[in-house]
Residue, then its C-alpha position, 0 to 999 in steps of 0.5 A: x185407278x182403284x187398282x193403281x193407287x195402292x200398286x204405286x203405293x206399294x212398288x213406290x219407296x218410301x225410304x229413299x235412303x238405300x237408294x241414294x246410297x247405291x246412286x252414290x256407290x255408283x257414282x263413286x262416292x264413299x259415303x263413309x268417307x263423307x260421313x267422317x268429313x262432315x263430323x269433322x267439319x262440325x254442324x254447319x256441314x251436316x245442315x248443308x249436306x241434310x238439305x242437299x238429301x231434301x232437295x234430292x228426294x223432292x227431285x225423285x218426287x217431282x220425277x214421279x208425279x210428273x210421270x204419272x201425270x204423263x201416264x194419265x195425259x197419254x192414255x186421256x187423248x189414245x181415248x179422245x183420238x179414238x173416240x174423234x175417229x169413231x164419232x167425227x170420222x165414222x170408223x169402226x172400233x176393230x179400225x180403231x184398235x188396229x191403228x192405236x195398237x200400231x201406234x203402240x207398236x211403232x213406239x218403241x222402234x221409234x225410241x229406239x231411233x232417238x235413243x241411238x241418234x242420240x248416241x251417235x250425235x252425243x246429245x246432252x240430257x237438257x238438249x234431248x229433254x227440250x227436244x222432247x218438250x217441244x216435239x210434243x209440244x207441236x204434236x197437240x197441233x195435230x188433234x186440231x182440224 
């Protein structure tokens, strides 16, 4: 962790800016466009618009600090279901890490599938999302005897 913390703080944007910039050229918006409309719209425009950047760095952060607490629950039970098959089931470590490494190696075929099923069925983002929450909502069951 002492290793992570300056690596996220480095790799992390501080000035979110460019970024918002580029979504919004992405998106098709023209920002100078934006710009001359809110000095002509007056002041009321410009507080409205500043708190809608407010609201969209506090969304990225909150994104962050939830992958980060994904990160350290994910790595917590590989060590605790390892740890439970050493001492509860008796394995031996080489066992051990073979069945995590073919966890981690059938991780990404398997996103893979979701992500195309996904597609072919033209899922939407909240629909996907709440899949995902509750699959591995369930899925904590199985670290239950």
């Amino acid at each position: 962790w002492l290793c992570m913390v300056p690596l996220v703080w480095l790799l992390v944007p501080i000035d979110l800016e460019p970024s918002l910039q580029a979504k919004d050229a992405k998106d098709g918006l023209n920002t100078e466009v934006a710009k001359a409309a809110k000095a002509s719209l007056g002041d009321a425009r410009v507080v409205e618009d500043d708190v809608d950047q407010a609201i969209r760095k506090g969304i990225w952060w909150a994104a962050v600090f939830y992958e980060l607490e994904r990160t350290v629950s994910q790595v917590a039970i590989e060590v605790a279901a390892s740890l439970i098959l050493e001492v509860e089931f008796h394995w031996q470590p080489a066992h051990i890490g073979l069945a995590v490494s073919f966890g981690f190696l059938l991780g990404v075929p398997m996103n893979e599938l979701f992500l195309i099923a996904r597609r072919s069925l033209q899922l939407p983002d909240e629909v996907s999302a709440r899949f995902c929450t509750i699959m591995g909502a369930i899925s904590t069951l199985l670290l239950w005897p």
